[in-house]
Structures are given as structure tokens and as C-alpha cells.
N, CA, C and O atoms as a GROMACS GRO file, in nm:
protein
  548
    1UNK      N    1   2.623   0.228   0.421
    1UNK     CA    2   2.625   0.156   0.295
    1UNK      C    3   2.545   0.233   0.189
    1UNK      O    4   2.558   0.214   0.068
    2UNK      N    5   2.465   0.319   0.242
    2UNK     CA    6   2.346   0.370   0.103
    2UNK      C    7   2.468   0.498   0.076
    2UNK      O    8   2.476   0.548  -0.036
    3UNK      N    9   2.532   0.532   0.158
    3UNK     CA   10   2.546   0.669   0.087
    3UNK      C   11   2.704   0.608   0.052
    3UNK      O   12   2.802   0.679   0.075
    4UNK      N   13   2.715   0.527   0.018
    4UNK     CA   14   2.890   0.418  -0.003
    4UNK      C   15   2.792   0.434  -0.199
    4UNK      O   16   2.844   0.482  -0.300
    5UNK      N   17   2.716   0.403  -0.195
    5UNK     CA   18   2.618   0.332  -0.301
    5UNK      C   19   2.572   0.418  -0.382
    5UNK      O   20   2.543   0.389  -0.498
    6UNK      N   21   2.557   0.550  -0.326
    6UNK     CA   22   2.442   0.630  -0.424
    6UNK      C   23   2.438   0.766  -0.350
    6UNK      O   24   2.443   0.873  -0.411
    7UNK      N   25   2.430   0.758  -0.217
    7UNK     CA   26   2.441   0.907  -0.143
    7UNK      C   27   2.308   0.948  -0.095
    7UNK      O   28   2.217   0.871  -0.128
    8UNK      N   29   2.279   1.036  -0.034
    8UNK     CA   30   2.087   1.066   0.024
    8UNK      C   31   2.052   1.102  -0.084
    8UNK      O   32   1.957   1.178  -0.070
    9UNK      N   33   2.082   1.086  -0.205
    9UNK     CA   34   1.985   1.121  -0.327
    9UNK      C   35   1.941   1.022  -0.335
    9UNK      O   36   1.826   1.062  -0.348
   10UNK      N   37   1.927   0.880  -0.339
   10UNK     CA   38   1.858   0.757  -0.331
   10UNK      C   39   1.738   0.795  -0.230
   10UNK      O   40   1.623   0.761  -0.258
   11UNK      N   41   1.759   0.850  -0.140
   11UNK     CA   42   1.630   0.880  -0.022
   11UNK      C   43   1.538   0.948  -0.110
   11UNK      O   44   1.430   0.890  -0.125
   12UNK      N   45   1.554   1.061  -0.176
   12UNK     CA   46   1.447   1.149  -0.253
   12UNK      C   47   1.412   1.070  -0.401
   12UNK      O   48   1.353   1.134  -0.489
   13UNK      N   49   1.449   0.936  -0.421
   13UNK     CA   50   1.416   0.931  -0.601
   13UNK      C   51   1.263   0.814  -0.568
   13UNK      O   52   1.252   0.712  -0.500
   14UNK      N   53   1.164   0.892  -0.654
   14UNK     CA   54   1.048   0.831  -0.603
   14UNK      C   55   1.050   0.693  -0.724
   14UNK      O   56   1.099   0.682  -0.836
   15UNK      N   57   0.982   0.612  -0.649
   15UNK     CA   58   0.941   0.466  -0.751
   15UNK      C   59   0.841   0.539  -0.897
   15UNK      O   60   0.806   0.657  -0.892
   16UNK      N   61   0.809   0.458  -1.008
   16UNK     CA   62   0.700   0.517  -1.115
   16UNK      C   63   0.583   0.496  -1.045
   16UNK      O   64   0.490   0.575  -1.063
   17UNK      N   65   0.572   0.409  -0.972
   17UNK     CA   66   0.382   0.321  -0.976
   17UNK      C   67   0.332   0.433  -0.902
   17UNK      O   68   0.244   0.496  -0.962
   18UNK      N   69   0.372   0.487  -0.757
   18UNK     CA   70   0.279   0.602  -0.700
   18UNK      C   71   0.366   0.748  -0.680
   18UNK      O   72   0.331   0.865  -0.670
   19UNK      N   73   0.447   0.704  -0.679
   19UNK     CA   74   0.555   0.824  -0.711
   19UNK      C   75   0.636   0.857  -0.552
   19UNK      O   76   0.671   0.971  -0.520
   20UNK      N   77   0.662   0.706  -0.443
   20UNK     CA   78   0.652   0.716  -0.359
   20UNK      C   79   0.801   0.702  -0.339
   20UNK      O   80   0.855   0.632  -0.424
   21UNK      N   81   0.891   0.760  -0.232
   21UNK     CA   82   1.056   0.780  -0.174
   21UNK      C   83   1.058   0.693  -0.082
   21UNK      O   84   0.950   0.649  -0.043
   22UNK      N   85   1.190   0.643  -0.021
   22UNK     CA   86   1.186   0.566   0.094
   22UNK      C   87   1.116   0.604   0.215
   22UNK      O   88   1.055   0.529   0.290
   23UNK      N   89   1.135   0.753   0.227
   23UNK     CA   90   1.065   0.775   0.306
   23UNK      C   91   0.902   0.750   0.312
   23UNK      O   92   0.841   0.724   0.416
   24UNK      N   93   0.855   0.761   0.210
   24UNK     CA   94   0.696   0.679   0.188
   24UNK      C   95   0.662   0.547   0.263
   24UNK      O   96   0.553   0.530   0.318
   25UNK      N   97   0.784   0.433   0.262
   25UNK     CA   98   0.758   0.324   0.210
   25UNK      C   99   0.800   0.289   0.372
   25UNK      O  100   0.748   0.186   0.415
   26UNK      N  101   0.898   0.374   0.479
   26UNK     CA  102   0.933   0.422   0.613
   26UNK      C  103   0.832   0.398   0.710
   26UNK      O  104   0.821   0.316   0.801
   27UNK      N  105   0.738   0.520   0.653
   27UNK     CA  106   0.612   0.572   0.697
   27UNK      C  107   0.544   0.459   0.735
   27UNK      O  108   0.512   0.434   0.851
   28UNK      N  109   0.519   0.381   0.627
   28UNK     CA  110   0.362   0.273   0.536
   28UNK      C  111   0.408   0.191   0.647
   28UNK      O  112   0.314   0.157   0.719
   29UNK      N  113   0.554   0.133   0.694
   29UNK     CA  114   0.540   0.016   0.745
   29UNK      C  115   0.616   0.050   0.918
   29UNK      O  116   0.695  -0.014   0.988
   30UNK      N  117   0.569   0.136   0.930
   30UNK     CA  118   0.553   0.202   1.130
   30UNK      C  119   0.689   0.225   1.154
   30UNK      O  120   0.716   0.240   1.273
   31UNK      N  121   0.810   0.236   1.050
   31UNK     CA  122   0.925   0.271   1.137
   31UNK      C  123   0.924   0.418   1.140
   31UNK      O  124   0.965   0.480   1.041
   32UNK      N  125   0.883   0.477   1.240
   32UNK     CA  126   0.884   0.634   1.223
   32UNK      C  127   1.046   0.675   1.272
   32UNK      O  128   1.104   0.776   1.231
   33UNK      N  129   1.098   0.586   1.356
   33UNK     CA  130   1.248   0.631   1.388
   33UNK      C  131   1.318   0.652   1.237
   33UNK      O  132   1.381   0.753   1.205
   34UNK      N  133   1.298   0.554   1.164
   34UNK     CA  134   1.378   0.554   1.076
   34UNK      C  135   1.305   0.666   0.974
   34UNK      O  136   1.402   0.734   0.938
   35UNK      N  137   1.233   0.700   0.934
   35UNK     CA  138   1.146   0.825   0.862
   35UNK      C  139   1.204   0.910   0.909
   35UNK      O  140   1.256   0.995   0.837
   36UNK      N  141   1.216   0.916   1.086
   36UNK     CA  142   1.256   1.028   1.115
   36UNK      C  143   1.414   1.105   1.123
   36UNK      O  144   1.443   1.216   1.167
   37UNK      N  145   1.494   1.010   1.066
   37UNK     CA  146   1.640   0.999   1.042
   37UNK      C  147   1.623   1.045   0.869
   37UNK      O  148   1.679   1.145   0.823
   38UNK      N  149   1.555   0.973   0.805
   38UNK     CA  150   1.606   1.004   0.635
   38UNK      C  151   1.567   1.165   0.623
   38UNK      O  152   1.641   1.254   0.580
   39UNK      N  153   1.428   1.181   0.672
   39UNK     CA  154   1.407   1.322   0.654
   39UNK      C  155   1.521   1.402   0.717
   39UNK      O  156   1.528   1.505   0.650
   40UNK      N  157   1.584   1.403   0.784
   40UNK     CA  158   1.668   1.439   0.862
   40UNK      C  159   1.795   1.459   0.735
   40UNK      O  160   1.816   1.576   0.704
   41UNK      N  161   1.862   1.370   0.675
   41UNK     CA  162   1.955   1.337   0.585
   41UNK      C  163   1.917   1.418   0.473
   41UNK      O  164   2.010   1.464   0.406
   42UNK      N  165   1.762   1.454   0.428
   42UNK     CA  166   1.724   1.515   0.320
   42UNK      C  167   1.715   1.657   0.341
   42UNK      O  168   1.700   1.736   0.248
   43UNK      N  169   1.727   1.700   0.493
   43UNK     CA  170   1.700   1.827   0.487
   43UNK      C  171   1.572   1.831   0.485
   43UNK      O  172   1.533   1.899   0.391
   44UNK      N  173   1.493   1.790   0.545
   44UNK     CA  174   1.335   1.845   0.520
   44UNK      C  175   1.257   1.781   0.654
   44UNK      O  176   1.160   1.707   0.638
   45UNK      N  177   1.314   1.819   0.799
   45UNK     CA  178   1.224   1.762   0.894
   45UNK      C  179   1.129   1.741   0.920
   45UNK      O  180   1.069   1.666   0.997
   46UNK      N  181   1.092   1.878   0.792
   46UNK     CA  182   0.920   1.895   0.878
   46UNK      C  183   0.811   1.798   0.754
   46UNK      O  184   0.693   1.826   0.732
   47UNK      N  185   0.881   1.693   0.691
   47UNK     CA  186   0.834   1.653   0.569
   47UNK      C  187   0.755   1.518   0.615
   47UNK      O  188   0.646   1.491   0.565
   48UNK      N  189   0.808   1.448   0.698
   48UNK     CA  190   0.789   1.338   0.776
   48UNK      C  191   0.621   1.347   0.764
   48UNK      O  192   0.550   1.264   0.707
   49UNK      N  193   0.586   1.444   0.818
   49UNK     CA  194   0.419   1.448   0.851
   49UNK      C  195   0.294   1.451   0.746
   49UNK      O  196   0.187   1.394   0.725
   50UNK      N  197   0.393   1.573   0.684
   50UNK     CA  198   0.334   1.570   0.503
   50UNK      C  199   0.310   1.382   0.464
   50UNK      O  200   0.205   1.320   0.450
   51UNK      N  201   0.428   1.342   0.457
   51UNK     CA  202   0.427   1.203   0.412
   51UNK      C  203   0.279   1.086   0.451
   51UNK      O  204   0.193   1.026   0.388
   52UNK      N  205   0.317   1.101   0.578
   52UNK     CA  206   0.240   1.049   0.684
   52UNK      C  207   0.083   1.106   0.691
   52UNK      O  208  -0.003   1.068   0.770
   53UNK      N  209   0.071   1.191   0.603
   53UNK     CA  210  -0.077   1.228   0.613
   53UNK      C  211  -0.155   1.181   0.463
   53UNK      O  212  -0.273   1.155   0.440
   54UNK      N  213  -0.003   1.182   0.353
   54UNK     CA  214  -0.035   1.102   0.226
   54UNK      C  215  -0.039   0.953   0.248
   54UNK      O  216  -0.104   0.883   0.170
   55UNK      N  217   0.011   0.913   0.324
   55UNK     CA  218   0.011   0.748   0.314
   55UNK      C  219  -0.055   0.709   0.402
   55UNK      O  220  -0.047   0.589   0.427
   56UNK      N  221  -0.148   0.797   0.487
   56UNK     CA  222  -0.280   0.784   0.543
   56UNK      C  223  -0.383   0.751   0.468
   56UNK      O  224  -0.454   0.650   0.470
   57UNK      N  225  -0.384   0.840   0.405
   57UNK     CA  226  -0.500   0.904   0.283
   57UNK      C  227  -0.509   0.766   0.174
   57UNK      O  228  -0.616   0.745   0.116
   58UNK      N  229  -0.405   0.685   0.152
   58UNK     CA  230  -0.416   0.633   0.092
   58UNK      C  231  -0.420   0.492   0.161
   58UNK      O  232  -0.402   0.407   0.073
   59UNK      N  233  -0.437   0.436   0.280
   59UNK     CA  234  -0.439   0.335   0.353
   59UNK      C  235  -0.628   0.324   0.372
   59UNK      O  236  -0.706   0.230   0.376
   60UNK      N  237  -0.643   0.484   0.379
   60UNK     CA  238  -0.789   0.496   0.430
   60UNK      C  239  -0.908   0.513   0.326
   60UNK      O  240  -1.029   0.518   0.350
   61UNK      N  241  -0.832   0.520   0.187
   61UNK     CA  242  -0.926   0.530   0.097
   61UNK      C  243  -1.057   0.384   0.087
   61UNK      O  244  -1.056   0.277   0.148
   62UNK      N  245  -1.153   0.435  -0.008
   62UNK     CA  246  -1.253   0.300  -0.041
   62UNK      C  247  -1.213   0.207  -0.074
   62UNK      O  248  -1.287   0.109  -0.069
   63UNK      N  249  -1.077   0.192  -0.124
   63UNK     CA  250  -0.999   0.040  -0.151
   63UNK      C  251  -0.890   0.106  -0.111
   63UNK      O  252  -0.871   0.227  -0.099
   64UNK      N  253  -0.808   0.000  -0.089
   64UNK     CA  254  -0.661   0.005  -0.106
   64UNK      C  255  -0.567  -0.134  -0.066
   64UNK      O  256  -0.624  -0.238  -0.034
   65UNK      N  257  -0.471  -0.127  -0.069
   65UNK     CA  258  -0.429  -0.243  -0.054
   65UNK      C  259  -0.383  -0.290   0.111
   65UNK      O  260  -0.327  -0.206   0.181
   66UNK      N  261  -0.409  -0.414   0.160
   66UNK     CA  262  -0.400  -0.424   0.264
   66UNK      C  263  -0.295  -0.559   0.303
   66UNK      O  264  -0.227  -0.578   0.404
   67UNK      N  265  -0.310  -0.624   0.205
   67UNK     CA  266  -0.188  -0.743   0.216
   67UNK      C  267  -0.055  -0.702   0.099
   67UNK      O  268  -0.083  -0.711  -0.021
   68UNK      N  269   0.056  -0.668   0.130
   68UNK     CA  270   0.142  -0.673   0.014
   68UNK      C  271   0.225  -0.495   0.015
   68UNK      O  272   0.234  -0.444   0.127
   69UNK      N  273   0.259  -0.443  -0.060
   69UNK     CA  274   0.348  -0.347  -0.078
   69UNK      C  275   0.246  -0.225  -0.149
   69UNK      O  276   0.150  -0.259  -0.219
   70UNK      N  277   0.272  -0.109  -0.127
   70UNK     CA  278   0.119  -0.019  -0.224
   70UNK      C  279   0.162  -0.061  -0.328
   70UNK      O  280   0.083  -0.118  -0.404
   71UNK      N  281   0.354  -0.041  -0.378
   71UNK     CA  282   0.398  -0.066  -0.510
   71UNK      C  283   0.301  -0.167  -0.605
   71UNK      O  284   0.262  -0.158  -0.722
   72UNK      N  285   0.285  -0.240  -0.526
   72UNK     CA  286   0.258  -0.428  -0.574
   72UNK      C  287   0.139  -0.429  -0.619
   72UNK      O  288   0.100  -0.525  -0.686
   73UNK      N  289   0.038  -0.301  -0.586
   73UNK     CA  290  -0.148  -0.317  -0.674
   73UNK      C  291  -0.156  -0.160  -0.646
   73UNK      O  292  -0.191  -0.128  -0.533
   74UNK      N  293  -0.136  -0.090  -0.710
   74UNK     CA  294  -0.208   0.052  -0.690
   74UNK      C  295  -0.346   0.044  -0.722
   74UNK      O  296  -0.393  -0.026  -0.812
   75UNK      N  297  -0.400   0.106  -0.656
   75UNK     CA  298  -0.539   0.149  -0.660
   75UNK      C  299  -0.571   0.306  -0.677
   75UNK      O  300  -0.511   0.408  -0.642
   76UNK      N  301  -0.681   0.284  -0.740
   76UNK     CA  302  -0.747   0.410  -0.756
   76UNK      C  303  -0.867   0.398  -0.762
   76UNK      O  304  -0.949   0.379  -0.852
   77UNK      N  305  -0.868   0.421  -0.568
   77UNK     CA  306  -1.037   0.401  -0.526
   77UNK      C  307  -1.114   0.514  -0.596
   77UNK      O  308  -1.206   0.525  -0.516
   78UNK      N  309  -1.140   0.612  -0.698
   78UNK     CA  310  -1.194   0.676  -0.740
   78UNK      C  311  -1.270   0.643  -0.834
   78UNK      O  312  -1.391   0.666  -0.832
   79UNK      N  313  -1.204   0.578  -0.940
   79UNK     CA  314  -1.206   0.465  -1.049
   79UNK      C  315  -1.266   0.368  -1.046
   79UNK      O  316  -1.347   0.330  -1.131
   80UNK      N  317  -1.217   0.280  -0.885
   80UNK     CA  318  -1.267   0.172  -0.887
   80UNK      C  319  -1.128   0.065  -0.947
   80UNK      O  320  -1.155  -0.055  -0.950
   81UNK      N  321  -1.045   0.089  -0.974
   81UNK     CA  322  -0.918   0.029  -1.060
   81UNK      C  323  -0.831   0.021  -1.003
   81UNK      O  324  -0.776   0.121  -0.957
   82UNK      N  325  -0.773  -0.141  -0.982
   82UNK     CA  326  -0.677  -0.192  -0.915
   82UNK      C  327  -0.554  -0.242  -1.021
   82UNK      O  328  -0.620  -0.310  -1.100
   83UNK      N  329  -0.418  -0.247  -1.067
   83UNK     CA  330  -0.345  -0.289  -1.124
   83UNK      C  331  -0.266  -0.350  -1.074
   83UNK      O  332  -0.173  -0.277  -1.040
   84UNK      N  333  -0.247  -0.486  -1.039
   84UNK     CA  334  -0.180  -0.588  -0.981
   84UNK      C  335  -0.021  -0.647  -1.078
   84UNK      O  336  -0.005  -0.692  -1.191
   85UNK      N  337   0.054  -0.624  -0.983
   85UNK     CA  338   0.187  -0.678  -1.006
   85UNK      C  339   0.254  -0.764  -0.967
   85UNK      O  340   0.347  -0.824  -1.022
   86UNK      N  341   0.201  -0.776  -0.848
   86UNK     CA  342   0.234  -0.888  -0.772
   86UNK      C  343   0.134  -0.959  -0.675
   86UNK      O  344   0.032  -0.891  -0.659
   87UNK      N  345   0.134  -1.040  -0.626
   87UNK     CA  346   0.023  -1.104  -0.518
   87UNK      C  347  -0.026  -0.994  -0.411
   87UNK      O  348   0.061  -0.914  -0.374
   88UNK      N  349  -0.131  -0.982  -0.367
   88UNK     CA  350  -0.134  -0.878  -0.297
   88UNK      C  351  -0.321  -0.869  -0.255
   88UNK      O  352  -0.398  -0.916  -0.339
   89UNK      N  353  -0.354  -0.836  -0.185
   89UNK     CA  354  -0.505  -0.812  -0.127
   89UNK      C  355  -0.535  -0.722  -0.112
   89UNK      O  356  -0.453  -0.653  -0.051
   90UNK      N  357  -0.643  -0.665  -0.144
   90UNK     CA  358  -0.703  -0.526  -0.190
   90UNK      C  359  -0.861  -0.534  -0.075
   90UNK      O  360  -0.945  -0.622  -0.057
   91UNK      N  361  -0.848  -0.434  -0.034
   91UNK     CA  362  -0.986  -0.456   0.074
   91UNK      C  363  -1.092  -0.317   0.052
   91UNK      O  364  -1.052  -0.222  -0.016
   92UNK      N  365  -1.194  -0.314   0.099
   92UNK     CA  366  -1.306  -0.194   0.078
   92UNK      C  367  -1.334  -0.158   0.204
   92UNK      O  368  -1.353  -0.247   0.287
   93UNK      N  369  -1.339  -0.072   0.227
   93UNK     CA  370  -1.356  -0.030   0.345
   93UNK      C  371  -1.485   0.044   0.381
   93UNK      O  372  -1.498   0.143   0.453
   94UNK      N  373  -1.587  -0.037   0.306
   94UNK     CA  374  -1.725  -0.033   0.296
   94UNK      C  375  -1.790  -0.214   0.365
   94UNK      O  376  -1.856  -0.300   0.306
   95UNK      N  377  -1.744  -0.212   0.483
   95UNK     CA  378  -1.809  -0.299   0.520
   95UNK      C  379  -1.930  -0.414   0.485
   95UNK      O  380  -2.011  -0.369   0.405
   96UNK      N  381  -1.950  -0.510   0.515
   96UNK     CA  382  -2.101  -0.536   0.568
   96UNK      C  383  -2.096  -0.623   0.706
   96UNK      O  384  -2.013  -0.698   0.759
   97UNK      N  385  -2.258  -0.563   0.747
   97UNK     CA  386  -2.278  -0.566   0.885
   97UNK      C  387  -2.307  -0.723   0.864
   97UNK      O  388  -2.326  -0.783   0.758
   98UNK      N  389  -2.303  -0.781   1.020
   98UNK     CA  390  -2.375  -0.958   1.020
   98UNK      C  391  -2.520  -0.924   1.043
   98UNK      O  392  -2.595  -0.859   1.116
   99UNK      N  393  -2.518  -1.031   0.911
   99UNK     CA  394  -2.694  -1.044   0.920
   99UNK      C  395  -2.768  -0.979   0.755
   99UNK      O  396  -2.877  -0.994   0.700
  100UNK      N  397  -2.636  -0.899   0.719
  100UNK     CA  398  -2.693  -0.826   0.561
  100UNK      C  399  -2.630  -0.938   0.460
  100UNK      O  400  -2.568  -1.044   0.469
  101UNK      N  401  -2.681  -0.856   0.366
  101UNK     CA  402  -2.669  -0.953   0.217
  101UNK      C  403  -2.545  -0.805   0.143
  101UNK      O  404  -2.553  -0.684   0.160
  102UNK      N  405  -2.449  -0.882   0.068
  102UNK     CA  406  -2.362  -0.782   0.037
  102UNK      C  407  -2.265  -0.833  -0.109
  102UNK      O  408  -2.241  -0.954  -0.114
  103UNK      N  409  -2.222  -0.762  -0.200
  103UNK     CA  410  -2.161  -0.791  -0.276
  103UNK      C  411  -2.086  -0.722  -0.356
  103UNK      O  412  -2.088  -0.600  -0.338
  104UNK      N  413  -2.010  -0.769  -0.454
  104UNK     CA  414  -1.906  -0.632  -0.521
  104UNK      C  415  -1.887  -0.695  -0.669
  104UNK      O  416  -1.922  -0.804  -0.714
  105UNK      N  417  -1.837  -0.615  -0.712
  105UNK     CA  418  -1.848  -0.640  -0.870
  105UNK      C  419  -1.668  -0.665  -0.945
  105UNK      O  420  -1.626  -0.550  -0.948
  106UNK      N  421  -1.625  -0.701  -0.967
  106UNK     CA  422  -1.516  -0.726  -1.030
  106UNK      C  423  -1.534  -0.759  -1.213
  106UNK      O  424  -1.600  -0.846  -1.270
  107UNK      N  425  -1.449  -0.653  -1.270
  107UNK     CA  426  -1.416  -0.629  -1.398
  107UNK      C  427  -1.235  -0.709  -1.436
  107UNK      O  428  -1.126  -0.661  -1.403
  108UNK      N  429  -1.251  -0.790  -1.483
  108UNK     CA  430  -1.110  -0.818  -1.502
  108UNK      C  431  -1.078  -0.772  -1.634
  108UNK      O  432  -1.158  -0.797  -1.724
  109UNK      N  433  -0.951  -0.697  -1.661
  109UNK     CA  434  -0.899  -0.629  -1.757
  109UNK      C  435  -0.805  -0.738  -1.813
  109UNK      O  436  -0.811  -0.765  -1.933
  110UNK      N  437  -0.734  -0.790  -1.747
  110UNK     CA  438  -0.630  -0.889  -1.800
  110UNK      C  439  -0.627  -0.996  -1.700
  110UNK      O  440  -0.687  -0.974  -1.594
  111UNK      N  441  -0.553  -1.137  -1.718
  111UNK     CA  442  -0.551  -1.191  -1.642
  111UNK      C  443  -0.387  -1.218  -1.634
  111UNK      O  444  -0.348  -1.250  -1.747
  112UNK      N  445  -0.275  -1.216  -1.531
  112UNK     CA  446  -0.154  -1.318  -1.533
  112UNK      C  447  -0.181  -1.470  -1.492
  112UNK      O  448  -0.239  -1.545  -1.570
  113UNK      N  449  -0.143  -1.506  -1.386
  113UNK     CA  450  -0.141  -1.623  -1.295
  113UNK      C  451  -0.297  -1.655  -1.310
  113UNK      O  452  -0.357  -1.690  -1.412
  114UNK      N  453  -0.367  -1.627  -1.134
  114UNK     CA  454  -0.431  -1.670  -1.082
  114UNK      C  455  -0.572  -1.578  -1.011
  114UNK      O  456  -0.618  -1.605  -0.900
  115UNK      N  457  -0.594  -1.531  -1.049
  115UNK     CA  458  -0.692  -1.443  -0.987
  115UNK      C  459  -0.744  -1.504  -0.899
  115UNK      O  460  -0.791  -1.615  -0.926
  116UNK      N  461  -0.754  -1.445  -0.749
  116UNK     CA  462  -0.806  -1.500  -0.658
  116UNK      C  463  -0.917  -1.404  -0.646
  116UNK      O  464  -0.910  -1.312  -0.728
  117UNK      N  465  -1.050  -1.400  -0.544
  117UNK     CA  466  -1.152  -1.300  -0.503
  117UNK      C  467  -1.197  -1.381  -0.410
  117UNK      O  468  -1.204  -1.503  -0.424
  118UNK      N  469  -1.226  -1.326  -0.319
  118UNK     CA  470  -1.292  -1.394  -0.163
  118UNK      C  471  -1.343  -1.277  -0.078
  118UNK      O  472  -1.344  -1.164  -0.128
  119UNK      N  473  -1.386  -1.298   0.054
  119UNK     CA  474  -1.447  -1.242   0.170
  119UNK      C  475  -1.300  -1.263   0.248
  119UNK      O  476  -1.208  -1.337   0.213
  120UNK      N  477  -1.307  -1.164   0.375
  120UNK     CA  478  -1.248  -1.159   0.504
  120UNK      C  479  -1.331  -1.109   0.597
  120UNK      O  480  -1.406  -1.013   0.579
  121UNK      N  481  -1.322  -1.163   0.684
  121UNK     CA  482  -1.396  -1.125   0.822
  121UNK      C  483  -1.253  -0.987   0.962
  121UNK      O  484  -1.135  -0.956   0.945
  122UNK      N  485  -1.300  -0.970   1.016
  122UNK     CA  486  -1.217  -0.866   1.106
  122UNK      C  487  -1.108  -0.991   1.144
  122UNK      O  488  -1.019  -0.942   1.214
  123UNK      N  489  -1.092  -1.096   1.127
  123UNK     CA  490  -0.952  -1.159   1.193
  123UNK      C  491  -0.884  -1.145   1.108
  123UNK      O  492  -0.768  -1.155   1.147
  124UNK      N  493  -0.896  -1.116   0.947
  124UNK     CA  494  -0.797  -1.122   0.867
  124UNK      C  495  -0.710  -0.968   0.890
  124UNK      O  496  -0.763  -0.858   0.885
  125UNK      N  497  -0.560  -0.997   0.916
  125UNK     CA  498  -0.505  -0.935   0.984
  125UNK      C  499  -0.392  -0.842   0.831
  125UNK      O  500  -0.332  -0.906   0.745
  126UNK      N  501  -0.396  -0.715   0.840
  126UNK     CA  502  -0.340  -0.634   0.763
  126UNK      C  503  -0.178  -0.683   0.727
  126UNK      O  504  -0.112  -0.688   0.830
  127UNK      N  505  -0.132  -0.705   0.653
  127UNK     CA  506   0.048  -0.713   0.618
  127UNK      C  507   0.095  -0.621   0.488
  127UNK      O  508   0.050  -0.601   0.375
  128UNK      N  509   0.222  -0.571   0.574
  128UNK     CA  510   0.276  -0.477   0.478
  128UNK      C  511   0.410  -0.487   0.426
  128UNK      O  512   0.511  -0.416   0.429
  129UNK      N  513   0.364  -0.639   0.360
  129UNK     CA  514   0.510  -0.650   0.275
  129UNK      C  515   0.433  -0.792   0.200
  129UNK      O  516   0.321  -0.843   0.212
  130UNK      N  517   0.541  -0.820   0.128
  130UNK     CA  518   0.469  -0.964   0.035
  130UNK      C  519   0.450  -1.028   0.128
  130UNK      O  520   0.506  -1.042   0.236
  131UNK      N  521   0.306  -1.098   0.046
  131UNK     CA  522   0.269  -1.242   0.157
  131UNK      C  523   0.221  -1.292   0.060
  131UNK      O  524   0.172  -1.222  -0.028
  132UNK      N  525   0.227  -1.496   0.052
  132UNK     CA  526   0.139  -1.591  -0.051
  132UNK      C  527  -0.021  -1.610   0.001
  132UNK      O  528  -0.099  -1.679  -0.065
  133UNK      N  529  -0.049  -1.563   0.087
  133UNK     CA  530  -0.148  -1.572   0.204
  133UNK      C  531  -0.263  -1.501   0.136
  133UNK      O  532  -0.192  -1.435   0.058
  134UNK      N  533  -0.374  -1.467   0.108
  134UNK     CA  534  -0.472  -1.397   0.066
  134UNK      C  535  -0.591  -1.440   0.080
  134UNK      O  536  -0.603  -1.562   0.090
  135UNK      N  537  -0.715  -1.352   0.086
  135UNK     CA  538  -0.837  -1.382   0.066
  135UNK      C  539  -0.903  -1.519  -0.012
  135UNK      O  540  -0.983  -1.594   0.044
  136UNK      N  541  -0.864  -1.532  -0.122
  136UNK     CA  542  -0.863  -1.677  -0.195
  136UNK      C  543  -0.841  -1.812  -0.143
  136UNK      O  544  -0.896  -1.919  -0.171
  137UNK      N  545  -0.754  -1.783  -0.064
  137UNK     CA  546  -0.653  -1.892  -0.006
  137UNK      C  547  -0.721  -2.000   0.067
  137UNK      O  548  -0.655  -2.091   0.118
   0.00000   0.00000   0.00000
């Protein structure tokens, strides 16, 4: 059906928000069979890993998003700057231990809806696609 539709050039056209291909988006959510078929279609086998070491990098940064789509809040843990598009949970990967005192700072630039901000403890469990579910909640 994709190549009925558009052809494996749809595989290589990246989204604006991170500049990411299906194959990105393959990677992000554990189907490596299927990553490992498009690269395949694109001509670029050995690309799979490249990918997979960027959408590491960006799972493992000081923020990033952990409930929702990367599309849906890019971050730029460098900055400190999250841009939200859709519902989505953003986590730090700066811990605190039990027993410390801990806190974070939030700048709101704009508001849509609802701004939520809360804590999670280790049960709150990672999702990589939309969810209404969040820290707030």
C-alpha cells in the first residue's frame, strides 16, 4: 500500500519538528524487524544503527520525552526547552534519591489547554505513542 501511495520515497521524507523518517519513528518504538526491512527498501542497510544510536541519544538525554511521540514535545535538553503539541510527559533523568529534598523549575512560555507538572516514582512506566495518562493525572 505505501509504495501504491507514494513509493520508498515516503520512507526517506523526514517530519519538520526533529527532522525524523519512518525509519526514526521504527527504531523509537522497538520494531527493529520492521527498521530492518525499510532500510532495506532505501538502500542503506547499514543506516539502521546510525538511526538507532540517534534515537538513543535522544531517549537518554537530561530530558526528553517519555510518555507520547518525540514529534508531540521536542526537547532540547541543552536549553532546558520543551515545546509541546500535544499531551505528552517529559522526564529528567536526574533523579532524586529517597530521603532527599528535590525540585525543578518550570518557565511557561505559552499556555494551550492545561498544563499539567507532577512527580513519578520508578512505577511510572515509559509509553511511546499518545496517552491521556500523565504525571498530573
Amino acid at each position: 500500500m505505501l509504495f501504491a501511495a507514494g513509493g520508498v520515497e515516503l520512507l526517506a521524507h523526514a517530519d519538520s519538528r526533529l527532522g525524523w523518517t519512518p525509519l526514526h519513528n521504527a527504531v523509537d518504538a522497538g520494531h527493529s524487524l520492521l527498521a530492518g526491512k525499510m532500510s532495506e527498501w532505501l538502500g542503506q542497510s547499514g543506516d539502521v544503527e546510525h538511526v538507532r544510536r540517534s534515537v538513543e541519544a535522544l531517549q537518554e538525554a537530561n530530558m526528553s520525552i517519555f510518555r507520547g511521540m518525540p514529534q508531540m514535545a521536542p526537547v532540547d535538553s541543552r536549553e532546558g526547552v520543551v515545546e509541546f503539541f500535544e499531551f505528552s510527559t517529559i522526564r529528567s533523568s536526574k533523579g532524586c534519591r529517597a530521603g532527599c529534598k528535590c525540585y525543578y523549575e518550570v518557565t511557561i512560555l505559552r499556555v494551550d489547554e492545561c498544563p499539567q507538572i507532577g512527580f513519578a516514582n520508578s512505577g511510572f512506566e515509559r509509553v511511546r505513542t499518545h496517552i491521556d495518562d500523565g504525571v498530573g493525572d
